[in-house]
N, C-alpha and C positions, 0 to 999 in steps of 0.2 A: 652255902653260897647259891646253890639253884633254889633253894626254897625261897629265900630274899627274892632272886629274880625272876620266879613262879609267881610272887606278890606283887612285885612291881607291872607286870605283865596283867594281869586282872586289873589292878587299878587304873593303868593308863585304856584297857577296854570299856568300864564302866564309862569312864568321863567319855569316851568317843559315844557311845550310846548315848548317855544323857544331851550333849550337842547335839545329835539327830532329831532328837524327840520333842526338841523345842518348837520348832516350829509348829509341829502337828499339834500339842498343848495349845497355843497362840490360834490356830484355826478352832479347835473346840472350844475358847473361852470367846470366840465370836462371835459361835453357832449361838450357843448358849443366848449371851447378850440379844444376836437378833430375835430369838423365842421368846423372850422376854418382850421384847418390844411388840413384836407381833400381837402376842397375849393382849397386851393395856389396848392396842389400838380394836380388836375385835371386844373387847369390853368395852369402851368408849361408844364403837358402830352401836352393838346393841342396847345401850342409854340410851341413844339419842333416837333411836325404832321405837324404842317402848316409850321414849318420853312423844314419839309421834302419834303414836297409835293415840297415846291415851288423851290427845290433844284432839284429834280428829272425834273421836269418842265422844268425848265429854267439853261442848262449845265451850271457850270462855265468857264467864258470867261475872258477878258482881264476887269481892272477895269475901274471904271467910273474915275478915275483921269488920267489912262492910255490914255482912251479917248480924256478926255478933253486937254490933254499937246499934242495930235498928231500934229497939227500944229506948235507949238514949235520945235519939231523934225527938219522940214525941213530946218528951219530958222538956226537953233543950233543943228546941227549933233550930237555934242558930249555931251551933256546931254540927251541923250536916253535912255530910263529904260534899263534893261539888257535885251536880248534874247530878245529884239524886232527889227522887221525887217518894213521896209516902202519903197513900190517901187511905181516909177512914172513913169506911162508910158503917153510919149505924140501921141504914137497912136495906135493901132489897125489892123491885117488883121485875127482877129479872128469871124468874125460875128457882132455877137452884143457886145461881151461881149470884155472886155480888153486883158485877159488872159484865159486861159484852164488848168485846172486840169489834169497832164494826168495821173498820180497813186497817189495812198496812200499807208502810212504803218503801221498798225494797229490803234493808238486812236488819230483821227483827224478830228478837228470842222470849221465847216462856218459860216459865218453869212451875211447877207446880207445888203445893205448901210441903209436900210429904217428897220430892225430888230433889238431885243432885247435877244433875245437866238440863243442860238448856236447850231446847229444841225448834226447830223453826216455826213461829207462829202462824196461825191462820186468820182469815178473816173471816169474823161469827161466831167463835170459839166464846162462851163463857168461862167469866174467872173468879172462882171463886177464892174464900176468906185465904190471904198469905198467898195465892199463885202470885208471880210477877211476869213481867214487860219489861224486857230492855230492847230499848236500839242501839242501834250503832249510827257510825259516821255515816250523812248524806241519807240517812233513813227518818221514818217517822212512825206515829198510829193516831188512830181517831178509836178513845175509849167513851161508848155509853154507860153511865150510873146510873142511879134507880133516879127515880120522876122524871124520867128525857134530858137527863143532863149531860152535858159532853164535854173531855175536854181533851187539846191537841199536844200530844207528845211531841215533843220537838228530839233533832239528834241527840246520840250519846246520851241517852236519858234513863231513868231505872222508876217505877210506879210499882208496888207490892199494897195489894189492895187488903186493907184489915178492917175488923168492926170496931164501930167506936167504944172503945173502953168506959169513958168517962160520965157516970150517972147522969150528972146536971145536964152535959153537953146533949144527951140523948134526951132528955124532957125537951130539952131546946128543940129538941128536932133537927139538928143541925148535919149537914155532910161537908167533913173538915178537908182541907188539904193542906199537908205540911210538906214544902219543897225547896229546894235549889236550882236557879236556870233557868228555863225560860218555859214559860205554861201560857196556853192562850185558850180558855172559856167560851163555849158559845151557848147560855142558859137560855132553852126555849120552853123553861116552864110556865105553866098557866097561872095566872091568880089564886092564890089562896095557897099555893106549894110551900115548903118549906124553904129554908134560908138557906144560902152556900156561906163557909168561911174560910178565907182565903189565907194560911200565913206563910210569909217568906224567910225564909234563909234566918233573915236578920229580927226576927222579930214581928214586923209590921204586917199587919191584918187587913184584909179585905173582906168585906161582909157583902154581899148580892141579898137586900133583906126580903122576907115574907110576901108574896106579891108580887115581886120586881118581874116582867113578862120580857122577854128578850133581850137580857144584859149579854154584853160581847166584851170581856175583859181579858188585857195580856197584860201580864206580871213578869217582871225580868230580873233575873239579880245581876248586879252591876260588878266589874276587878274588886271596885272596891267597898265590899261587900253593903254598897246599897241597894232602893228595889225602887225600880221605875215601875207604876201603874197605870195601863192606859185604858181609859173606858172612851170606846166605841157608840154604846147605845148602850141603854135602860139607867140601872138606877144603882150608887154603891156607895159604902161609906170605908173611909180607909182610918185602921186607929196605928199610932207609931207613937213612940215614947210618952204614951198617955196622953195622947192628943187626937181627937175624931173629927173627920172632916166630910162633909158631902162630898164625892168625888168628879172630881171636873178636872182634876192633878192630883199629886199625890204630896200627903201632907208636907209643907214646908212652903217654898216658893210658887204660887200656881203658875205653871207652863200649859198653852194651850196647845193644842195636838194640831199638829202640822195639816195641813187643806187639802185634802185629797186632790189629785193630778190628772189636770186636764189632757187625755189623751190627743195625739192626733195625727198619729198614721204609724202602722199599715191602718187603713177604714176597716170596722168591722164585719166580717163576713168576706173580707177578699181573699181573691186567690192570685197566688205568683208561678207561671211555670216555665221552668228550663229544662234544659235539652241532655246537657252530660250533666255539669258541677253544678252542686246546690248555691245556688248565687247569695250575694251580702243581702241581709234583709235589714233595715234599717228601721227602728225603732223610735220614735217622737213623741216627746210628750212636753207640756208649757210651763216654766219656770212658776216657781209660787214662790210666793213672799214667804219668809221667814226658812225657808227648806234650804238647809246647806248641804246634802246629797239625795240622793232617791236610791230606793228598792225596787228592780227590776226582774218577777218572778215571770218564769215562761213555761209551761207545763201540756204533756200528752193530753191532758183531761182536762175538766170543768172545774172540779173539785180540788187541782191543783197538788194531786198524792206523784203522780209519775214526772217529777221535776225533769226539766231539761236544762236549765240556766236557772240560778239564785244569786243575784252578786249586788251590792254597791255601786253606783255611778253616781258620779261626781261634776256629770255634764246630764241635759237635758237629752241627750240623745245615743243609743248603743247602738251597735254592727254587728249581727252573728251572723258569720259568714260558714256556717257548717251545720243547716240543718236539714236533715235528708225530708225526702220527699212524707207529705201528711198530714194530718191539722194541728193547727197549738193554737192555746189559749194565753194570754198574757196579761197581765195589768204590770199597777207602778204605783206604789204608796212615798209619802214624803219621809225625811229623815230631819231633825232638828235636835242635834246632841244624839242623846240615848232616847229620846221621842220617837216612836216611828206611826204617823198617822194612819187612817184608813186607809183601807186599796181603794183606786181608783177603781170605777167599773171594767170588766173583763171585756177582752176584744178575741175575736177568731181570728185565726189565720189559716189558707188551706196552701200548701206547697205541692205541688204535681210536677211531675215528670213525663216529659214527651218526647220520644225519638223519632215517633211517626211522622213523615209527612203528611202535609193535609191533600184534601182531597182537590181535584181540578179537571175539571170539563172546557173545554174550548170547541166552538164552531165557526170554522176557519170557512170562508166563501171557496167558491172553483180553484182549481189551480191557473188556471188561465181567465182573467179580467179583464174589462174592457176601459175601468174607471182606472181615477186617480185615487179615490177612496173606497174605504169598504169598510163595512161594520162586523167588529167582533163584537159576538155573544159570549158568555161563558159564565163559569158557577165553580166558586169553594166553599173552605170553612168559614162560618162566621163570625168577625173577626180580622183574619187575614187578610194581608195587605198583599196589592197583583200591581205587576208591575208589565207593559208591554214595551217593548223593547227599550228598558230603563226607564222609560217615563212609570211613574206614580198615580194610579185612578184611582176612583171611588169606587167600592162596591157596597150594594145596600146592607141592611142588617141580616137578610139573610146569604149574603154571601154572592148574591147576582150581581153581575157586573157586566158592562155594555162599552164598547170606544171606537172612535170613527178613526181608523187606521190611515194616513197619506201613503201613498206609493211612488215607489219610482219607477220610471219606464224598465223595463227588463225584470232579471228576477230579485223578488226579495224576499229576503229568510228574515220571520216573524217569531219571536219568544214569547213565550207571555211565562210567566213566572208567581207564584202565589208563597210567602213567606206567613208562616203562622206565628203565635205568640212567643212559641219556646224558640225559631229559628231555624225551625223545619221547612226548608226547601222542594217545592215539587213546580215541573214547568211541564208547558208541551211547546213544538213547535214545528210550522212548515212552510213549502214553500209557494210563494205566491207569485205567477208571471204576468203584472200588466205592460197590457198592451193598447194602450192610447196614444 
């Protein structure tokens, strides 16, 4: 009987133990769980470090499928990724290199035949056999080829410069370009240079022939995978589905190229100045037949590489009301469909900034007069408008100014006040006692 109850005794201890120790179990199965979780999220941190690093590293370029299809391109023009360009050149009077870099415009990458990232381009850099040129958004490049030929990379674009494979085509003499998107040609070869051939996306060929002295030609491929040609000046023949045409449009229906746009203010050469905020500047140019929008480009330079405005308008006339103080150049070409005609001739613009007041001299008579009148002399900016005691005078070109003042008996207090272009304020004034 006590052994029985020496057993029951133990039994009912063990279960009180085991009750206690539950809980503390329950805390360690969620130490546990949270080390675990911890764990995944410090692995996760470190992917996404190392997938940064090696992003900062190594710019993004064209893809490794991009790559591997390039030689498909040549073969089969018209399965080209989009905004990809590929030009062949069969020779060289660049040095070493195939072509020359001669500008950039803002975010724009090279890479070199034997490299794996893409580095930030320069301007003047030679590129030789397989380096490439990519832009990006809102960027560009201006690439010289051998005989002075050039032509204008537009955004989002990729150009991988190789020699021309093709026997015949090198007898011909020929420098090929095979593309997608939008290329624009400025051939200022001399007489007697060799030929350019132009083919697009889609098949259709453009030729600049033997001789042709300053052809200006932009080629565009269209959604739907057509190619609009637009020759500016010289001489081009375009072939498409087995059919060659002298170029004046591009084979099919001829379209004539929209009429270059009559500017007409701001006048070229002027200048606008204000005071704090850069004011609306207003843009005008005259309605052309056949033009159902215009091209409105506005750039820091001549050359028109450092863009400030590129857009569409759909009226005769824009508003940039935000541009800081400096000079810009602008023109305005026509839009007719997918036609986009010549630019208009370029106009300057300079925008200044003036907080100064101008300058202002006044010589005020005695303080004590005899008359009822008395002559103010005085001198400002040239320009500036003077005001004596609110009335509005004339001052000559150089800023003299002269007014026969009335008086009134006792004293009178005389302002004179000179406002310049941007709104700058400068006055003198004092006091004069006639006594008549």
């Amino acid at each position: 009987m006590t052994t029985k109850s020496q057993d029951v005794d133990k039994q009912v201890r063990v279960d009180h133990e085991t009750e206690e120790n539950q809980p503390g179990a329950i805390r360690r199965s969620l130490l546990r769980g949270a080390e675990v979780v911890l764990a995944v999220i410090l692995v996760f941190v470190f992917f996404l470090t190392f997938l940064g690093i090696i992003g900062f590293s190594f710019p993004q370029g064209s893809s490794l499928r991009d790559l591997m299809i390039r030689s498909k391109w040549v073969a089969e023009p018209h399965v080209a990724s989009h905004h990809a360009f590929d030009v062949d050149v069969e020779d060289s009077d660049q040095g070493s290199g195939f072509a020359r870099l001669v500008r950039t415009r803002r975010l724009v990458k090279t890479k070199d035949s034997h490299g794996i990232a893409w580095t930030n381009a320069e301007s003047g850099m030679e590129l030789a056999e397989r380096d490439s040129v990519q832009t990006l958004t809102d960027s560009g490049a201006l690439i010289s080829l051998a005989r002075d030929n050039e032509i204008d990379l537009g955004e989002n674009s990729l150009i991988v410069i190789r020699r021309l494979d093709d026997p015949a085509a090198a007898r011909r003499g020929r420098t090929r370009f095979l593309f997608d998107g939008e290329l624009a040609s400025d051939d200022v070869e001399q007489p007697g240079t060799e030929p350019i051939e132009i083919t697009a996306a889609n098949g259709a060929t453009a030729i600049l022939p033997d001789g042709a002295s300053g052809s200006r030609l932009k080629v565009t491929t269209n959604p739907d995978k057509t190619s609009t040609f637009s020759l500016f000046s010289g001489v081009a023949q375009v072939t498409s589905g087995g059919r060659t045409v002298e170029l004046s449009s591009a084979p099919g229906t001829p379209v004539a190229l929209p009429r270059r746009p009559s500017l007409i203010q701001p006048a070229d050469r002027s200048a606008q100045v204000y005071r704090s905020a850069p004011p609306p500047v207003r843009f005008d140019w005259r309605d052309e037949p056949g033009c159902d929008a215009y091209r409105l480009v506005i750039s820091r330079d001549p050359g028109f590489d450092a863009l400030v405005y590129d857009g569409r308008i759909d009226d005769t006339q824009f508003t940039h009301g935000n541009l800081p103080a400096g000079g810009y150049y602008w023109r305005v070409s026509g839009l007719s469909g997918r036609v986009e005609g010549a630019p208009s001739a370029t106009r300057r613009l300079e925008l200044t900034r003036d907080d100064v007041p101008p300058p202002l001299t006044v010589e005020f008579p005695d303080p004590e007069v005899r008359d009822d009148v008395v002559l103010l002399h005085g001198a400002t900016e040239p320009g500036a408008e003077v005001f004596v005691a609110d009335r509005s005078i004339a001052a000559d070109r150089t800023g003299v100014f002269e007014y026969a003042l009335n008086l009134q008996r006792g004293v009178n207090l005389v302002v004179v006040e000179a406002v310049d272009a941007a709104g700058n304020v400068a006055y003198r004034s004092g006091l004069i006692h006639a006594k008549y």
